[in-house]
C-alpha positions in Angstrom: -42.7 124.4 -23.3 -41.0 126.9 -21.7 -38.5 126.9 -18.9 -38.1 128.8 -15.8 -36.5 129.3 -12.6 -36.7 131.7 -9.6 -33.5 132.0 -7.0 -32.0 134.7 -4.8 -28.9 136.5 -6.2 -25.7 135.7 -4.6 -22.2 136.8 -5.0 -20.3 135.1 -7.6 -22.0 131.5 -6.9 -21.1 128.0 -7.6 -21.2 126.2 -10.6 -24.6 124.5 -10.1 -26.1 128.0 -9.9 -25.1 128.5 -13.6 -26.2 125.0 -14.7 -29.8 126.0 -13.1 -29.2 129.4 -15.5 -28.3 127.6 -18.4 -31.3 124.7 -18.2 -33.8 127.2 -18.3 -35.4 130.0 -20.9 -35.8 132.5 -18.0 -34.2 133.3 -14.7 -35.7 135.3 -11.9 -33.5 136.8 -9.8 -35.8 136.7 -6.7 -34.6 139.9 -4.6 -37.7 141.1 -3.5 -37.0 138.5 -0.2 -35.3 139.2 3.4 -31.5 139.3 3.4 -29.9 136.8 5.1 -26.8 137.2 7.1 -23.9 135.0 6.6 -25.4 133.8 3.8 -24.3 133.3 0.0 -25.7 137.1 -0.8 -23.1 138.7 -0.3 -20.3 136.2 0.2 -18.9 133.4 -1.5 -15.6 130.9 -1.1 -12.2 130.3 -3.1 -9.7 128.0 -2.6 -6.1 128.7 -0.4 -3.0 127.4 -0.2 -4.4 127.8 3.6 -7.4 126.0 2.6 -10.9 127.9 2.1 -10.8 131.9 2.4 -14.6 133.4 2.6 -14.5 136.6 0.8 -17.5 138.7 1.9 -19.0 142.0 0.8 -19.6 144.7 3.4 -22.9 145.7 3.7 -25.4 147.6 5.5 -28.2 145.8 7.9 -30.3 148.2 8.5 -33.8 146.6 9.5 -34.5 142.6 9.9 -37.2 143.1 7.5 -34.3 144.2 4.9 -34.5 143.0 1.4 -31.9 142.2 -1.1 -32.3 144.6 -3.6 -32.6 147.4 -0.6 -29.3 146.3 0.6 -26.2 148.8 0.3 -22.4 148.1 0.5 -20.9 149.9 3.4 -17.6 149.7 2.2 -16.5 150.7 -1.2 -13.1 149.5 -1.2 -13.8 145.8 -1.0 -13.6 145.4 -5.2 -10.3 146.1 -4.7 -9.6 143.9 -1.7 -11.1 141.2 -3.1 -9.3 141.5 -6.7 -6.4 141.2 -5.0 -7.3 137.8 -3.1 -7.8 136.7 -6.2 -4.9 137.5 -7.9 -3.0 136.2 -4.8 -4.2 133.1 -4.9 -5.3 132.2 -8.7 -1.9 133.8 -10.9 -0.8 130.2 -11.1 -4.0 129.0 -12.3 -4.0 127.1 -16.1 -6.9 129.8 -17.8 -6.0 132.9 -15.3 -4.2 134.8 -18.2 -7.0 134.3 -20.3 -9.8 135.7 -17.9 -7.3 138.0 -15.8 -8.6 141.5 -18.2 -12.1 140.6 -17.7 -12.1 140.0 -14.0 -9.8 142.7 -13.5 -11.9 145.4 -15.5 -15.1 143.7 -13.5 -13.8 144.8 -10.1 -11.6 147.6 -10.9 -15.0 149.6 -12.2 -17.5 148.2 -10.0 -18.7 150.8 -8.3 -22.8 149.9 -7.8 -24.3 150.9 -4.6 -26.4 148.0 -3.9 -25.8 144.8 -3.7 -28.1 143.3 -6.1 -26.7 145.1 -9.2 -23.2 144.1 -8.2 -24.7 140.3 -8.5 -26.1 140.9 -11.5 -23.0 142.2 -12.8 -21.1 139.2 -12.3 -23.9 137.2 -13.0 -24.3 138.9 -16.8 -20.3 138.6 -16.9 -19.9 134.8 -16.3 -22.7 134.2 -18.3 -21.2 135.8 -21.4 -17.6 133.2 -20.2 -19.8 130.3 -20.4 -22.1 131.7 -23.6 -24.9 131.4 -21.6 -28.3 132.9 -23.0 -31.1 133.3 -20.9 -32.7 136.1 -20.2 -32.3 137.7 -17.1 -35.1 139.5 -15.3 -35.7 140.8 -11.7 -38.9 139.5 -9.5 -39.7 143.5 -9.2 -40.9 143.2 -12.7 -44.0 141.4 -11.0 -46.7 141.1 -9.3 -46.3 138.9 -5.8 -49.2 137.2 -4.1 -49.8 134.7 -2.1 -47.7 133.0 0.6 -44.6 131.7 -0.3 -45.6 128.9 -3.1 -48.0 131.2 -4.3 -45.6 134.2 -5.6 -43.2 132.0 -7.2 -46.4 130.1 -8.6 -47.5 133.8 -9.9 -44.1 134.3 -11.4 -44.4 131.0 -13.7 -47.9 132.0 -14.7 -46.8 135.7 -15.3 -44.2 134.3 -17.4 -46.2 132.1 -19.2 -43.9 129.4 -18.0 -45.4 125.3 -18.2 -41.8 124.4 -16.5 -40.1 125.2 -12.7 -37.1 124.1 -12.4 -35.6 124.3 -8.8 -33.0 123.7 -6.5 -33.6 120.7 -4.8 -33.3 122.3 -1.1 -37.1 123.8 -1.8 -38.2 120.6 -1.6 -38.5 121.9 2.1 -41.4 124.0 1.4 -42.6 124.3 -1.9 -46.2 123.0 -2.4 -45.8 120.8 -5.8 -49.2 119.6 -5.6 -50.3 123.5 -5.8 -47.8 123.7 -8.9 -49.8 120.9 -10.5 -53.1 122.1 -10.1 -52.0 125.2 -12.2 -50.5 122.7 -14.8 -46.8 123.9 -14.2 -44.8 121.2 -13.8 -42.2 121.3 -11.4 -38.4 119.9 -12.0 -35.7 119.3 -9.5 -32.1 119.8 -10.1 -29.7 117.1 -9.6 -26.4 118.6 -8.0 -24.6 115.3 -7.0 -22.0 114.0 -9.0 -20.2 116.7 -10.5 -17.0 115.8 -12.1 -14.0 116.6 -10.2 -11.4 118.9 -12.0 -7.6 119.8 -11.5 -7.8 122.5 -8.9 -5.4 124.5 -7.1 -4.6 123.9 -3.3 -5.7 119.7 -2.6 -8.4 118.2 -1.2 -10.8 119.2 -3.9 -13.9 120.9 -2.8 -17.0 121.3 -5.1 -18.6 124.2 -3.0 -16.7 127.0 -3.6 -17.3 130.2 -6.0 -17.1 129.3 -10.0 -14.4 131.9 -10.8 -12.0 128.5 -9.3 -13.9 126.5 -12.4 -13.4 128.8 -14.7 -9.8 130.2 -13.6 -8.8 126.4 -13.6 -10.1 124.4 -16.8 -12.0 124.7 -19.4 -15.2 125.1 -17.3 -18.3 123.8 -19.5 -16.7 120.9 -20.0 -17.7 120.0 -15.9 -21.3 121.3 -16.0 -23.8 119.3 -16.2 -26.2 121.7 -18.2 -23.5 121.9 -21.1 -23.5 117.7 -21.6 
């Protein structure tokens, strides 16, 4: 039966974002809702010898009602800024010679207005890394009705989807019983117990950007969708 899951883009996000990607058939970036400020749109976390450094796009906020995929950086230098706070605190990382090209060229030639795209970019990117296959589409692609349940209700059965799989903090409001009356069943990721691995910078912290997974070890081998 086939998979599918539905979640906001954010900037270069944590491991358990990619094991949601990788335990489904298709993933819906969900950028038809609000922006959210000092959220994980547009920002993310690495690790410092100072302990953790939020790295944030610049972007416009232009009306409350704003959505993600109307947002617009309002600073086109921050690539580069941000490049640089990696190389600055990642050279002595085990794999950063083998991913330093790709990252590099990633940033270096990112030059997308809006801040969806540049998700998607790095999305697209890490996803190739871990040899991930799913197919990515946008939640423009279709038609949204209903209140909150509803649409992403709409998106399974648009998809032909029997599965939703979902991050466990929807639990908050999604409607299951309104899932299972349209015979999708609904699946809740597990995101406790993630294997520690040798990071940079001690104490370890799971919650940061998966760039520190993948710069430090051989990533797949601490995701949970790849065991």
């Amino acid at each position: 039966m086939k998979k599918i899951a539905i979640c906001q883009s954010n900037y270069i996000p944590w491991k358990g974002y990619f094991d949601l990607i990788n335990s489904v058939d298709e993933f819906i970036l969900y950028d038809d809702m609000q922006f959210t400020k000092a959220d994980w749109r547009n920002r993310n976390r690495i690790k410092t010898p100072k302990g953790l450094q939020w790295f944030t796009i610049p972007v416009y906020r232009n009306k409350l009602s704003q959505k993600i995929n109307e947002t617009k950086v309002s600073d086109k230098k921050w690539a580069i800024k941000h490049w640089k706070q990696i190389k600055q605190n990642y050279s002595k990382a085990k794999y950063f010679i083998k991913y330093k090209d790709i990252f590099e060229e990633l940033y270096l030639t990112c030059d997308e207005e809006y801040l969806s795209q540049i998700n998607y970019k790095f999305m697209t990117a890490i996803n190739e890394i871990l040899e991930i296959k799913t197919k990515i589409r946008f939640s423009s692609e279709f038609e949204l009705v209903g209140d909150q349940t509803e649409k992403l209700i709409n998106i399974c059965k648009q998809c032909n989807a029997h599965i939703y799989i979902s991050g466990p903090a929807a639990k908050n409001y999604f409607d299951e019983q309104l899932a299972n009356k349209e015979n999708i069943q609904v699946k809740w990721m597990n995101y406790e117990n993630y294997k520690e691995y040798e990071q940079l910078y001690p104490p370890f912290e799971h919650g940061v950007t998966i760039l520190d997974l993948i710069l430090n070890t051989d990533a797949t081998e601490f995701m949970k969708s790849f065991t």
